[in-house]
mmCIF file of the N, C-alpha and C atoms, coordinates in Angstrom:
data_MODEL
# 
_entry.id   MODEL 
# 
loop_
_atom_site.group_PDB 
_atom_site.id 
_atom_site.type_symbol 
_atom_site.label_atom_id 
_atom_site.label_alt_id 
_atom_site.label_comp_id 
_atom_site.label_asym_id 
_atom_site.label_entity_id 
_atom_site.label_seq_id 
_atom_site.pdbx_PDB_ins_code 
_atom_site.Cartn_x 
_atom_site.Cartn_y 
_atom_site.Cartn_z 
_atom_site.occupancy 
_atom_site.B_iso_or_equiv 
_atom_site.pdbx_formal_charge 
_atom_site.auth_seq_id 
_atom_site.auth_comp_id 
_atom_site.auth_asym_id 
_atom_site.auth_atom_id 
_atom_site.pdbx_PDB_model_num 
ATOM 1   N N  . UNK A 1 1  ? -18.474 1.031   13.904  1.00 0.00 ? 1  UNK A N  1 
ATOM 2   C CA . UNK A 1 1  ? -17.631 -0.048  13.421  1.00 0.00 ? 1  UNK A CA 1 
ATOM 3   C C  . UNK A 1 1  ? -17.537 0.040   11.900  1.00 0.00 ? 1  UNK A C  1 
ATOM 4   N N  . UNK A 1 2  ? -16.571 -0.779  11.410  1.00 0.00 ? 2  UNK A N  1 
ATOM 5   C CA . UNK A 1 2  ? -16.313 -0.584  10.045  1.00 0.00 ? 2  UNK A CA 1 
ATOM 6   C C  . UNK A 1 2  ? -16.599 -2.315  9.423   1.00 0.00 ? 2  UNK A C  1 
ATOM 7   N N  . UNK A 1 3  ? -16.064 -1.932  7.770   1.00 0.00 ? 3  UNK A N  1 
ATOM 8   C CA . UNK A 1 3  ? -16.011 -3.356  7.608   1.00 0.00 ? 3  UNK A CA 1 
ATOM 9   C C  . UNK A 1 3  ? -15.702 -4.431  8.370   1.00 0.00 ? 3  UNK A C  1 
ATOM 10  N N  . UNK A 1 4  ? -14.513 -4.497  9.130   1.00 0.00 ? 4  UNK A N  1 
ATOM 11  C CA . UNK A 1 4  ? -13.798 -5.530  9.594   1.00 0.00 ? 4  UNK A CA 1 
ATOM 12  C C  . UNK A 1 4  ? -14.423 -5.325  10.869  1.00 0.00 ? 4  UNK A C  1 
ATOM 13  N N  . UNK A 1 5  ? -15.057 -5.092  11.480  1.00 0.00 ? 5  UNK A N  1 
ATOM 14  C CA . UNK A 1 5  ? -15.717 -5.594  12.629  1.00 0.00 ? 5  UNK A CA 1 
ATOM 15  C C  . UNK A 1 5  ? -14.816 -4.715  13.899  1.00 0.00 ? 5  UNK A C  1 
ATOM 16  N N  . UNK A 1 6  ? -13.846 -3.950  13.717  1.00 0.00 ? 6  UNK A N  1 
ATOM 17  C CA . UNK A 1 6  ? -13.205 -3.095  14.847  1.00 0.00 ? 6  UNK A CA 1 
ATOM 18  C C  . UNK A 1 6  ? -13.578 -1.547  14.741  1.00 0.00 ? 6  UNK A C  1 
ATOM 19  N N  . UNK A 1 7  ? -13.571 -0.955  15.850  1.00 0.00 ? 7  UNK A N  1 
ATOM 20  C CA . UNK A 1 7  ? -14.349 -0.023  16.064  1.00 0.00 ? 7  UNK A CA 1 
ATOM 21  C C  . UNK A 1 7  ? -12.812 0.882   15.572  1.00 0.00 ? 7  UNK A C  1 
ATOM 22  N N  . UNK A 1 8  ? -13.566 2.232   14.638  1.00 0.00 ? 8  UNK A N  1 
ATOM 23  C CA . UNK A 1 8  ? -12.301 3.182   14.108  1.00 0.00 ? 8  UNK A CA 1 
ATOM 24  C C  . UNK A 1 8  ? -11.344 3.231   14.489  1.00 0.00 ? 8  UNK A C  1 
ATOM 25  N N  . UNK A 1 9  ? -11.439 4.080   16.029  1.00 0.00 ? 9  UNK A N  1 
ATOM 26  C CA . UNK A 1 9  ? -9.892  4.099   16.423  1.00 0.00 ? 9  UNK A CA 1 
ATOM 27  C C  . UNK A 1 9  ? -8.736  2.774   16.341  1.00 0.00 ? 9  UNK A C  1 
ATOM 28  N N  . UNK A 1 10 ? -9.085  1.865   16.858  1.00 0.00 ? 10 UNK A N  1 
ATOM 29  C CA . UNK A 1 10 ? -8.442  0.553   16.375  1.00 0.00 ? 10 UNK A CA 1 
ATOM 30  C C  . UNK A 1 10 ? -8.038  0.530   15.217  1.00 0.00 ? 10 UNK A C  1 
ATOM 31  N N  . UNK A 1 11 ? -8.836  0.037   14.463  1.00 0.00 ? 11 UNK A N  1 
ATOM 32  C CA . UNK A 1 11 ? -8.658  0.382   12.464  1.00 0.00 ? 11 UNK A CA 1 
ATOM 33  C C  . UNK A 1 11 ? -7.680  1.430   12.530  1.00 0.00 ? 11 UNK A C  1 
ATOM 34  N N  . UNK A 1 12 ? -8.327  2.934   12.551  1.00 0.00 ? 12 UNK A N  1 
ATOM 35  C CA . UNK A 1 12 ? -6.823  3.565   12.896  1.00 0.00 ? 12 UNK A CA 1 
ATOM 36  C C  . UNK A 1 12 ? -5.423  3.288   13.119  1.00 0.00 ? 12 UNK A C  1 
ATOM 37  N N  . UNK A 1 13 ? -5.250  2.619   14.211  1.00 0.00 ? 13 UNK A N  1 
ATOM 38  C CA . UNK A 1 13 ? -4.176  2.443   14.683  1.00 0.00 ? 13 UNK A CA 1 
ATOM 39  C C  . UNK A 1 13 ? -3.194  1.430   13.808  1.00 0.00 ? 13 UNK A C  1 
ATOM 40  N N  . UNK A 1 14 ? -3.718  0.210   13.682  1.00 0.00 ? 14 UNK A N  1 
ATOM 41  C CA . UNK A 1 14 ? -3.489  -0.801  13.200  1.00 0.00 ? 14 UNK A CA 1 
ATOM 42  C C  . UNK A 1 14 ? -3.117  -0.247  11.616  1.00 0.00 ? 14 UNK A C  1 
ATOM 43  N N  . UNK A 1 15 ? -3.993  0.476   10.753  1.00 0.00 ? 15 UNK A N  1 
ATOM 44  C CA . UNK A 1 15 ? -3.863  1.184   9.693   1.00 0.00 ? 15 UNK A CA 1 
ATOM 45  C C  . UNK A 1 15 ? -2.059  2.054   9.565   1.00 0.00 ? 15 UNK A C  1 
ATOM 46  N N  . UNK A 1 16 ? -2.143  2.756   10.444  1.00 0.00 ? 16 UNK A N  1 
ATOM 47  C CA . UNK A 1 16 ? -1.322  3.806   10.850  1.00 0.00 ? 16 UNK A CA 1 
ATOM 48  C C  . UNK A 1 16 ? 0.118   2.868   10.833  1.00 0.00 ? 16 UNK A C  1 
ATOM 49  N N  . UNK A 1 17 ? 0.186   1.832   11.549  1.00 0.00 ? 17 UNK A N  1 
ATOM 50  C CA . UNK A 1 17 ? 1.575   1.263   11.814  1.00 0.00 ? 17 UNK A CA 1 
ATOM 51  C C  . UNK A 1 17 ? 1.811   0.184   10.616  1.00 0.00 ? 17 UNK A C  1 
ATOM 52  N N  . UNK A 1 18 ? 0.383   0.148   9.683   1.00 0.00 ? 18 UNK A N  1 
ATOM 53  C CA . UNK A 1 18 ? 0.733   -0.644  8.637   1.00 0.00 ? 18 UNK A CA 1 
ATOM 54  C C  . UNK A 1 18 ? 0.887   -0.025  7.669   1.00 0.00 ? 18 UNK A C  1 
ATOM 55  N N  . UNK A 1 19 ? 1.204   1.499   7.649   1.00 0.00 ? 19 UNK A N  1 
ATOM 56  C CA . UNK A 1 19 ? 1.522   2.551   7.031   1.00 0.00 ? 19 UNK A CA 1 
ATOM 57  C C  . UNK A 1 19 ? 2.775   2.598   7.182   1.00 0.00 ? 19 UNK A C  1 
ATOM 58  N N  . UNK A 1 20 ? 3.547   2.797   8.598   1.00 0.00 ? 20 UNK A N  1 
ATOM 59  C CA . UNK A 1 20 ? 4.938   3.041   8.952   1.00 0.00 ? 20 UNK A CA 1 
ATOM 60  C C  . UNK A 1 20 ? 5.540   1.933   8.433   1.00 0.00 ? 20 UNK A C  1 
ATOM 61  N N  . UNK A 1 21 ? 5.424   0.899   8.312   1.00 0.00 ? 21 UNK A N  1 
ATOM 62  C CA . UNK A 1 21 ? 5.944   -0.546  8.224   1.00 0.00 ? 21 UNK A CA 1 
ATOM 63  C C  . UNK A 1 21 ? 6.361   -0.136  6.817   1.00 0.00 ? 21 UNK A C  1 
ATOM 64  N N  . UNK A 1 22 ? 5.345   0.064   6.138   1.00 0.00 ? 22 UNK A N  1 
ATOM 65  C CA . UNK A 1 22 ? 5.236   -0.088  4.556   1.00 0.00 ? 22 UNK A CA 1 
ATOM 66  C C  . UNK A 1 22 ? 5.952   0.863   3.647   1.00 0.00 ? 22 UNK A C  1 
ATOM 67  N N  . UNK A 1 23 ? 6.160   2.102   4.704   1.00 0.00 ? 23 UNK A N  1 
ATOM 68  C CA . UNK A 1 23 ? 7.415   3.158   4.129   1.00 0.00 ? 23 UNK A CA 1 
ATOM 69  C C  . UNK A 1 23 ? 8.575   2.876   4.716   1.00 0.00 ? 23 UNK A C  1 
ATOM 70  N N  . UNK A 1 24 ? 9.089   2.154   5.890   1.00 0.00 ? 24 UNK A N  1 
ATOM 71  C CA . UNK A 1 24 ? 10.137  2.027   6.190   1.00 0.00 ? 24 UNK A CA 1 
ATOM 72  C C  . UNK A 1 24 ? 10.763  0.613   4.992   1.00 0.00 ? 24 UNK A C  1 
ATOM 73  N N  . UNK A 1 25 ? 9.846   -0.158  4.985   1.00 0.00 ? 25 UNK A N  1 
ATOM 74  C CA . UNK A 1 25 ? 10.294  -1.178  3.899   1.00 0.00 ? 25 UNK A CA 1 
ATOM 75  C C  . UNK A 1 25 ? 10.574  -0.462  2.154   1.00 0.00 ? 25 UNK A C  1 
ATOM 76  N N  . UNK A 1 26 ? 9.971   0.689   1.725   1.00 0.00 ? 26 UNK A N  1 
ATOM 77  C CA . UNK A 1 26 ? 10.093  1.118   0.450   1.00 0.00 ? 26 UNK A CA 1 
ATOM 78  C C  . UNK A 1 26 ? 11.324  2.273   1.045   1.00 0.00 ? 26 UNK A C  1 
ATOM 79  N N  . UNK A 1 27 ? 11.396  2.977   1.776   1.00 0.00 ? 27 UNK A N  1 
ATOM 80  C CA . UNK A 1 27 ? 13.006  3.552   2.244   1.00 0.00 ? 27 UNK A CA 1 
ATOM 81  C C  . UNK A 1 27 ? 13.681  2.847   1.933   1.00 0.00 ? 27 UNK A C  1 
ATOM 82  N N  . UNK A 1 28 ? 13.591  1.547   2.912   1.00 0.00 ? 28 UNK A N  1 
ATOM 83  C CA . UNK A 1 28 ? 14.749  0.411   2.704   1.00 0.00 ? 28 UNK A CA 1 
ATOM 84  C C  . UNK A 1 28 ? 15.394  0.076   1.033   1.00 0.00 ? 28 UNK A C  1 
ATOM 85  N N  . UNK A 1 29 ? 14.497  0.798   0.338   1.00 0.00 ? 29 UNK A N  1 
ATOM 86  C CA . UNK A 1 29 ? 14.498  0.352   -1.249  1.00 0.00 ? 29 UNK A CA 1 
ATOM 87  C C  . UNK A 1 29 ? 13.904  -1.227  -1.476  1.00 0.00 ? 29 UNK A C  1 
ATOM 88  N N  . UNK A 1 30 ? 12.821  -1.973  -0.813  1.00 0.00 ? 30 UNK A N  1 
ATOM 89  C CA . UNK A 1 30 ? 12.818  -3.066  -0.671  1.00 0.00 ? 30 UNK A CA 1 
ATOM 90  C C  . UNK A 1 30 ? 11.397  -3.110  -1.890  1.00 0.00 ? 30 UNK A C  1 
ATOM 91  N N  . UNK A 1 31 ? 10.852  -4.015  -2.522  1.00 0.00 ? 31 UNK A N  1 
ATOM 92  C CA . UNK A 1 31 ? 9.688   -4.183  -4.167  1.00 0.00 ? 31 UNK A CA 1 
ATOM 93  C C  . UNK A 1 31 ? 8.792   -4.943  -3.002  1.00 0.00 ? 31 UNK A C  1 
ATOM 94  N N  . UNK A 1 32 ? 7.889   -4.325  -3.036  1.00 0.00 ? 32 UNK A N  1 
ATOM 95  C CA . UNK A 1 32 ? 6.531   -5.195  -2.521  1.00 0.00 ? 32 UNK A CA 1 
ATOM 96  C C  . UNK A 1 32 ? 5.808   -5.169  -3.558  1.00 0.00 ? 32 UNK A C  1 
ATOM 97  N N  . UNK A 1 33 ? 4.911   -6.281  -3.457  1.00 0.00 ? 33 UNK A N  1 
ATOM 98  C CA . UNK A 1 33 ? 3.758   -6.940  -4.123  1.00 0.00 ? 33 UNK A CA 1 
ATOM 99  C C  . UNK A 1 33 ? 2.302   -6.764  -2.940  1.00 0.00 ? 33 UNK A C  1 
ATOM 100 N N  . UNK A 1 34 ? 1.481   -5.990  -3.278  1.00 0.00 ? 34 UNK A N  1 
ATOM 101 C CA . UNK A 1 34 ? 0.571   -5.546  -2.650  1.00 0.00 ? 34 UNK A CA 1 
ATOM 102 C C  . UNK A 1 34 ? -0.766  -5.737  -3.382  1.00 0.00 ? 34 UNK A C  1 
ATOM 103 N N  . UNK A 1 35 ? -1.476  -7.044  -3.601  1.00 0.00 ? 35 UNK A N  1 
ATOM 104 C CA . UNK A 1 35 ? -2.294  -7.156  -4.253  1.00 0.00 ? 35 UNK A CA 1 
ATOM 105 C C  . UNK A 1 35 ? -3.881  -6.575  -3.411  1.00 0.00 ? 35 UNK A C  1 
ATOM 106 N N  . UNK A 1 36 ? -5.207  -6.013  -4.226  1.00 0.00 ? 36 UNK A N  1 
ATOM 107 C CA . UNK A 1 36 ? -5.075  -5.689  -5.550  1.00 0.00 ? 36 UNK A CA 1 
ATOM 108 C C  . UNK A 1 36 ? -3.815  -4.788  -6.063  1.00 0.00 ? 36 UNK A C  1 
ATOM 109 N N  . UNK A 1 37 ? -3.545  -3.781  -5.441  1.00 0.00 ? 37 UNK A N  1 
ATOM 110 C CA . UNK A 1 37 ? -2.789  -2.904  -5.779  1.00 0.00 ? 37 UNK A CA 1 
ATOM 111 C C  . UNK A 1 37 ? -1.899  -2.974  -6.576  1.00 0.00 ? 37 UNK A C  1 
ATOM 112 N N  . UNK A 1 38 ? -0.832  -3.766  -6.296  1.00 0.00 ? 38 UNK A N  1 
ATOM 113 C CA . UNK A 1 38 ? 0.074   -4.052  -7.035  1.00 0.00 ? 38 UNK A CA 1 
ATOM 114 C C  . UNK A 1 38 ? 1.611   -4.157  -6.536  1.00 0.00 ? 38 UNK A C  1 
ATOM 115 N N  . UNK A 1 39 ? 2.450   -4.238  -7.926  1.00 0.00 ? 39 UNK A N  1 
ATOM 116 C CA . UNK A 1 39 ? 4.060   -4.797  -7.474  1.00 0.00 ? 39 UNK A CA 1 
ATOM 117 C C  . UNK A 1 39 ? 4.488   -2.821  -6.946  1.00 0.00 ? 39 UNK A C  1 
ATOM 118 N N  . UNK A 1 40 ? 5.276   -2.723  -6.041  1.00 0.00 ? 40 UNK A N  1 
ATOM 119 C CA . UNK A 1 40 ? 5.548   -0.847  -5.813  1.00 0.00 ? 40 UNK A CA 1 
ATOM 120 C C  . UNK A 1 40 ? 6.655   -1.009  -5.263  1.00 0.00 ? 40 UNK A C  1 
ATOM 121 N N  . UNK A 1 41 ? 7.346   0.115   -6.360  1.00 0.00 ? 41 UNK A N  1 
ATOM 122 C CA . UNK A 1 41 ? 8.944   0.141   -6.009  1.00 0.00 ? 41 UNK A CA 1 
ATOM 123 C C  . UNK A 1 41 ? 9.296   1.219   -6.152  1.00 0.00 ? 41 UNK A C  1 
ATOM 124 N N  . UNK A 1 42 ? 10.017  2.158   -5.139  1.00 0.00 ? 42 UNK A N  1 
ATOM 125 C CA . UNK A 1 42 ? 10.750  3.315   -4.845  1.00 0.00 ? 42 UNK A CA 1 
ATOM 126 C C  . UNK A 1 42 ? 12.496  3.308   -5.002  1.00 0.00 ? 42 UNK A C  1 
ATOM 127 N N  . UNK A 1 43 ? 12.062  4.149   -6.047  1.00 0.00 ? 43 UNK A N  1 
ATOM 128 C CA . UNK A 1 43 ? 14.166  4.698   -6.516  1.00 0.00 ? 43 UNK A CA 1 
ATOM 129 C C  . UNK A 1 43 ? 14.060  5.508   -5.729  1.00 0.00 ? 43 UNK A C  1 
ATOM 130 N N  . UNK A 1 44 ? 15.714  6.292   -5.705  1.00 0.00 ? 44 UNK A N  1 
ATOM 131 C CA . UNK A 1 44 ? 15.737  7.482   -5.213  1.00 0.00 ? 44 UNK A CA 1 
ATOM 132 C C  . UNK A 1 44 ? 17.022  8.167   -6.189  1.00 0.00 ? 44 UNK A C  1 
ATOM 133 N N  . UNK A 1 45 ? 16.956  8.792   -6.334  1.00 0.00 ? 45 UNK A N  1 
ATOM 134 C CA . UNK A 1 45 ? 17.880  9.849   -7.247  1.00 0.00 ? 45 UNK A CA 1 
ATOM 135 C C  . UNK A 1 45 ? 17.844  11.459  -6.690  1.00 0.00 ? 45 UNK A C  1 
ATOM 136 N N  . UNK A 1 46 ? 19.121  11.948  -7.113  1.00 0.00 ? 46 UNK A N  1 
ATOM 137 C CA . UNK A 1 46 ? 19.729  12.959  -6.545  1.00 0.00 ? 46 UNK A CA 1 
ATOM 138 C C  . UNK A 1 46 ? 19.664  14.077  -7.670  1.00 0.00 ? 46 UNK A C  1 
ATOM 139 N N  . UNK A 1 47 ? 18.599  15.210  -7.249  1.00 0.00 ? 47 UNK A N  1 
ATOM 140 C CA . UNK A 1 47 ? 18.502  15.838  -8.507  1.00 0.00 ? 47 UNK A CA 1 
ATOM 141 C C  . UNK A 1 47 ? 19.695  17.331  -8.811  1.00 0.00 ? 47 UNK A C  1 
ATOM 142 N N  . UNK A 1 48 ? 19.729  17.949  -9.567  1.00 0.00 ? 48 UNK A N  1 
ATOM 143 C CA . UNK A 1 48 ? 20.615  18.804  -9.757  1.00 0.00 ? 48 UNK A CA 1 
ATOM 144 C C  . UNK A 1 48 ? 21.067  19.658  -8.833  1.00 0.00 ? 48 UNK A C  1 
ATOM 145 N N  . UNK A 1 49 ? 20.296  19.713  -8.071  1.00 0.00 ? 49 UNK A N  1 
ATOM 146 C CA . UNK A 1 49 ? 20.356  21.223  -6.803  1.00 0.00 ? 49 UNK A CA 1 
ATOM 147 C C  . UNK A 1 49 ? 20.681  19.898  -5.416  1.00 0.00 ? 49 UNK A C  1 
ATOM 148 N N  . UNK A 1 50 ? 20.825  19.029  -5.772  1.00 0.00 ? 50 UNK A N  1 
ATOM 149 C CA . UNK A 1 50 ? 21.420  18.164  -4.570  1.00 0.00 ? 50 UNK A CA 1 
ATOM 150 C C  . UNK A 1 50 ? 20.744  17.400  -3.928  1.00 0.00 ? 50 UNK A C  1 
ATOM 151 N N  . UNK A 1 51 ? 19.327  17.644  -4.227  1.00 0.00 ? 51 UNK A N  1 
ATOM 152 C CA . UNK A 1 51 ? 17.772  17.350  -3.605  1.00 0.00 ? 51 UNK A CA 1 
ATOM 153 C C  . UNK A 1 51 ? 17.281  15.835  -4.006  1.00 0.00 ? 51 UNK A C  1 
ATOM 154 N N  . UNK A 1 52 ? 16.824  15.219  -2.624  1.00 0.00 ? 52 UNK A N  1 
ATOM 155 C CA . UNK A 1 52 ? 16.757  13.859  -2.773  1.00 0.00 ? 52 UNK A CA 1 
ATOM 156 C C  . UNK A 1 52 ? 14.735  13.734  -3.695  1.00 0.00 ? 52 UNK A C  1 
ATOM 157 N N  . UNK A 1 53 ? 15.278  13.029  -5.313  1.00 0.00 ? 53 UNK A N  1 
ATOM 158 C CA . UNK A 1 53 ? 13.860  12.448  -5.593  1.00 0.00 ? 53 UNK A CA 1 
ATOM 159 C C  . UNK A 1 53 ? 13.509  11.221  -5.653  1.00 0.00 ? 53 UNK A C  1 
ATOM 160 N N  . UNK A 1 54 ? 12.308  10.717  -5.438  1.00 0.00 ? 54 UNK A N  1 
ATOM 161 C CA . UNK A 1 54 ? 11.613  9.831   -5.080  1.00 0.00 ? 54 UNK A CA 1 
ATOM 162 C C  . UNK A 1 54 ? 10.643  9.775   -6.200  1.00 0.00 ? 54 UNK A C  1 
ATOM 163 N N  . UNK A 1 55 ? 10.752  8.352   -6.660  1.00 0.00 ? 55 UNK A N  1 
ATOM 164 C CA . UNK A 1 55 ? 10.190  7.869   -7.887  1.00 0.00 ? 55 UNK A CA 1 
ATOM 165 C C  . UNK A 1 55 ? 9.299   6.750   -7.472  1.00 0.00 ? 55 UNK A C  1 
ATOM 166 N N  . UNK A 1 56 ? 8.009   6.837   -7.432  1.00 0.00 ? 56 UNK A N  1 
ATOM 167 C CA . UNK A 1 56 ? 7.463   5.445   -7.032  1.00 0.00 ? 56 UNK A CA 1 
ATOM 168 C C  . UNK A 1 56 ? 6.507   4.824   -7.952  1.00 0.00 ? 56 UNK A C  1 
ATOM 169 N N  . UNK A 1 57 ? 6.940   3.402   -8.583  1.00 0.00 ? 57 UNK A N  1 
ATOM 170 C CA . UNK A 1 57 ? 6.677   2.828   -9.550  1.00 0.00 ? 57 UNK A CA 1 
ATOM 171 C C  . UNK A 1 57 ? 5.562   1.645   -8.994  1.00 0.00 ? 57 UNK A C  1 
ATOM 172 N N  . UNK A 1 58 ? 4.185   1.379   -9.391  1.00 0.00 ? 58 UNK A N  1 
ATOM 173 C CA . UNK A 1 58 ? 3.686   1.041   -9.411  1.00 0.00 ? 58 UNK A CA 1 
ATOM 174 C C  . UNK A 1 58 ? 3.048   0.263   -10.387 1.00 0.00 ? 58 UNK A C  1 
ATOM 175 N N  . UNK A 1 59 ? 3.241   -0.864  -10.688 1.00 0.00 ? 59 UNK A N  1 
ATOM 176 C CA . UNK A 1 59 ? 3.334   -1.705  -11.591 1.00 0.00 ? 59 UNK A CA 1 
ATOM 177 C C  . UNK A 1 59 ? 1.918   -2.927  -11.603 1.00 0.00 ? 59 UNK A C  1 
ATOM 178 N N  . UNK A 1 60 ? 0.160   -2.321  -12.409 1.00 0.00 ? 60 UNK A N  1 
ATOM 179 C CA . UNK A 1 60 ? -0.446  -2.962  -11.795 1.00 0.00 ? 60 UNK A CA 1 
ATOM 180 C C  . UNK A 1 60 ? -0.599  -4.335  -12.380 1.00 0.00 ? 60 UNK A C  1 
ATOM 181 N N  . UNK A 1 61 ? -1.281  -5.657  -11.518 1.00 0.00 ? 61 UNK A N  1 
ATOM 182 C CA . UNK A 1 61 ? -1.108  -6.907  -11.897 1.00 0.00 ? 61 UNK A CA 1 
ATOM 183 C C  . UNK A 1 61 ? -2.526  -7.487  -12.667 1.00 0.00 ? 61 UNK A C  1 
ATOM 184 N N  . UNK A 1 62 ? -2.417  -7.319  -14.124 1.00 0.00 ? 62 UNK A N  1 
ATOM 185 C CA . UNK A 1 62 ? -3.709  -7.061  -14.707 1.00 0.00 ? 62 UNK A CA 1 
ATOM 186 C C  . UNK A 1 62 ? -3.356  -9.111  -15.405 1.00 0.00 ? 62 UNK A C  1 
ATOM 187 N N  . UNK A 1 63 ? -4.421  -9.326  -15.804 1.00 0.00 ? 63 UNK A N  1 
ATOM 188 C CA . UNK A 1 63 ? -4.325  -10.783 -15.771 1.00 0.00 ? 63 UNK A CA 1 
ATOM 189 C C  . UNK A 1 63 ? -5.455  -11.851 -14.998 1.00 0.00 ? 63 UNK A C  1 
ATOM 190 N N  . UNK A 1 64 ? -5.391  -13.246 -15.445 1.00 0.00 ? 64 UNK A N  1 
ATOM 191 C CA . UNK A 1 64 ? -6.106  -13.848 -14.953 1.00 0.00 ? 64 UNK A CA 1 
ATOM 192 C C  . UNK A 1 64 ? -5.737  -14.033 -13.499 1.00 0.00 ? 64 UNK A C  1 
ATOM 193 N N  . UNK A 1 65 ? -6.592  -13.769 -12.128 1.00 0.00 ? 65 UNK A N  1 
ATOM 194 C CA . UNK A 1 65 ? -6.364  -14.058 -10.763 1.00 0.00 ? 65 UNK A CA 1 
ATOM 195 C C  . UNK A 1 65 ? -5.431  -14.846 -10.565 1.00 0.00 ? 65 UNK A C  1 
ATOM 196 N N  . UNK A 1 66 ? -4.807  -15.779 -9.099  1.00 0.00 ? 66 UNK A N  1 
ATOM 197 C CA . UNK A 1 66 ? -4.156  -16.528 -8.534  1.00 0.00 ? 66 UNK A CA 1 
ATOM 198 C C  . UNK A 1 66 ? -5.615  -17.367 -8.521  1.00 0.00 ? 66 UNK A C  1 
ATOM 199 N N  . UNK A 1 67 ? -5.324  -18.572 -8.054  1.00 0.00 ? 67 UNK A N  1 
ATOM 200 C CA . UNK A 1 67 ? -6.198  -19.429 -7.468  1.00 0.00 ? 67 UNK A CA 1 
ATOM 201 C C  . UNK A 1 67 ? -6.337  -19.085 -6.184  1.00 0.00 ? 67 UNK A C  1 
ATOM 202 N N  . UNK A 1 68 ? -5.418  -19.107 -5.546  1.00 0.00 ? 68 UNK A N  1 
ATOM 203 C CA . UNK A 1 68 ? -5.516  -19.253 -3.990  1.00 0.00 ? 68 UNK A CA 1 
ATOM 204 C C  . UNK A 1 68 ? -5.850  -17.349 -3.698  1.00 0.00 ? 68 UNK A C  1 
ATOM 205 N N  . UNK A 1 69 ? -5.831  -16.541 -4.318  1.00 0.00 ? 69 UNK A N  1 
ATOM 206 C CA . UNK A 1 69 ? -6.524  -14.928 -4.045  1.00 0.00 ? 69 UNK A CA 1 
ATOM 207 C C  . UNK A 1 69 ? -7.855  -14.800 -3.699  1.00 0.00 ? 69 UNK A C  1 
ATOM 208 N N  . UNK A 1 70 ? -8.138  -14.147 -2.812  1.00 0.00 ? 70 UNK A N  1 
ATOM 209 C CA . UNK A 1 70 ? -9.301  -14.141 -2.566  1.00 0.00 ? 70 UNK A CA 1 
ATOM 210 C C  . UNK A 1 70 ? -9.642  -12.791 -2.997  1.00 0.00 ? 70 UNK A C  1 
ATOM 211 N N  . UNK A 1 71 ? -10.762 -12.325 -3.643  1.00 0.00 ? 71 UNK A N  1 
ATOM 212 C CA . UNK A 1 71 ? -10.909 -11.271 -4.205  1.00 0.00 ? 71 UNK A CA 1 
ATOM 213 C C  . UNK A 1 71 ? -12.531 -11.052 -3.582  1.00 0.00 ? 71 UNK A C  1 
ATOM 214 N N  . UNK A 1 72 ? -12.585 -9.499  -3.354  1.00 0.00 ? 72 UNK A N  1 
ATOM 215 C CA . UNK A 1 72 ? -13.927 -8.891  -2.799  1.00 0.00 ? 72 UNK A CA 1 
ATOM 216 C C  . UNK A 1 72 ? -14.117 -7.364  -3.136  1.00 0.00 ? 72 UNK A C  1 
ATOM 217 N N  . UNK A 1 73 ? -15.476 -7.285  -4.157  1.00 0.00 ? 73 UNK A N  1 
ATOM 218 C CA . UNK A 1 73 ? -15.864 -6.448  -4.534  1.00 0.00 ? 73 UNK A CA 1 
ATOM 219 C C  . UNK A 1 73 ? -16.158 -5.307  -3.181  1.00 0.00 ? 73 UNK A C  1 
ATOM 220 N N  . UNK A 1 74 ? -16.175 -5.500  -2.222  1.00 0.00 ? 74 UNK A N  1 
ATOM 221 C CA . UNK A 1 74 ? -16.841 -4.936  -1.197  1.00 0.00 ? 74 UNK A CA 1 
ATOM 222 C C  . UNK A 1 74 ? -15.602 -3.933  -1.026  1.00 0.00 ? 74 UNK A C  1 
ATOM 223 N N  . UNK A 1 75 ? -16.349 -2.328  -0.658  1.00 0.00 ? 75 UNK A N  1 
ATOM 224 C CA . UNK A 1 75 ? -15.476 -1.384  -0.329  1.00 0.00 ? 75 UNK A CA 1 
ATOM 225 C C  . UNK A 1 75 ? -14.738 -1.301  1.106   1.00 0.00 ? 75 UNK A C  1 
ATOM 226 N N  . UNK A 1 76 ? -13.971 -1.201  1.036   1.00 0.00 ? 76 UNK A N  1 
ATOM 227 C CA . UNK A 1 76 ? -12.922 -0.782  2.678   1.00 0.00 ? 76 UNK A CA 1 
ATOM 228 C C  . UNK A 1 76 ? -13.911 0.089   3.584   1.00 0.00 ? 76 UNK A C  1 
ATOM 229 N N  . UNK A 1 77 ? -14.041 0.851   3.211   1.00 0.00 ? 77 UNK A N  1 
ATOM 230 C CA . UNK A 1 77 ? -15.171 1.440   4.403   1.00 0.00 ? 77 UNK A CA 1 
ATOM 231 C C  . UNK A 1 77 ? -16.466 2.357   3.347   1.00 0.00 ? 77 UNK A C  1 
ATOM 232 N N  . UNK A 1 78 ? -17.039 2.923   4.104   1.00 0.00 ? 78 UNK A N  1 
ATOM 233 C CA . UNK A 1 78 ? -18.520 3.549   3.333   1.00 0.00 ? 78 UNK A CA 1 
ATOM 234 C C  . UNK A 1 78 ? -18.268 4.637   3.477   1.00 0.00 ? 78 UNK A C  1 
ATOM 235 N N  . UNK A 1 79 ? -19.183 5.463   2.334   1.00 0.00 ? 79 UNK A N  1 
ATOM 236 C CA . UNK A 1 79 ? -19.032 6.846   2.379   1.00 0.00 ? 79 UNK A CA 1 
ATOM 237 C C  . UNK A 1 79 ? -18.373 7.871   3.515   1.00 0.00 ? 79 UNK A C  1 
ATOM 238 N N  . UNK A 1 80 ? -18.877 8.034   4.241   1.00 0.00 ? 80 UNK A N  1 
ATOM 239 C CA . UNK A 1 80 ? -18.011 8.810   5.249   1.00 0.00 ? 80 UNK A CA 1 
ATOM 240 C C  . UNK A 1 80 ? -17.327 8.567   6.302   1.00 0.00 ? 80 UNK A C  1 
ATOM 241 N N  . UNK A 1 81 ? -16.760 7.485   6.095   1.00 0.00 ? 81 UNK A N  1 
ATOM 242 C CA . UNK A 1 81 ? -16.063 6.699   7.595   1.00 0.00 ? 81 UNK A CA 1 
ATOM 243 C C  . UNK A 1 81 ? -14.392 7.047   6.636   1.00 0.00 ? 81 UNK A C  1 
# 
């Protein structure tokens, strides 16, 4: 088991489609706010040879907390998980 109390493969899974979600929304060209992480926004531009680039801007949110954020020093998973 991991932090969150579900055994890997689960975590996995759940991980995995909150992966797909999260590139189909930055395809979409859509600005998420992903705290800690941050505000992340994907251009796309068309480079000389015709070729689609992808610019992803990550903008981090340095500053005094939210009130209502809950913040935890604790790592996502441990050394080798």
């Amino acid at each position: 088991m991991i932090a969150s109390g579900v055994k890997k493969p689960v975590a996995r899974d759940v991980s995995e489609a909150v992966l797909k979600v999260l590139g189909e929304a930055l395809d979409a060209g859509e600005t998420m706010t992903l705290p800690p992480l941050g505000k992340i926004r994907v251009t796309k531009h068309l480079d000389k040879q015709g070729g689609e680039v992808l610019q992803v801007k990550i903008k981090r949110l340095t500053g005094p907390e939210k009130k209502d954020e809950k913040t935890d020093d604790t790592p996502l998973a441990e050394g080798e998980e």
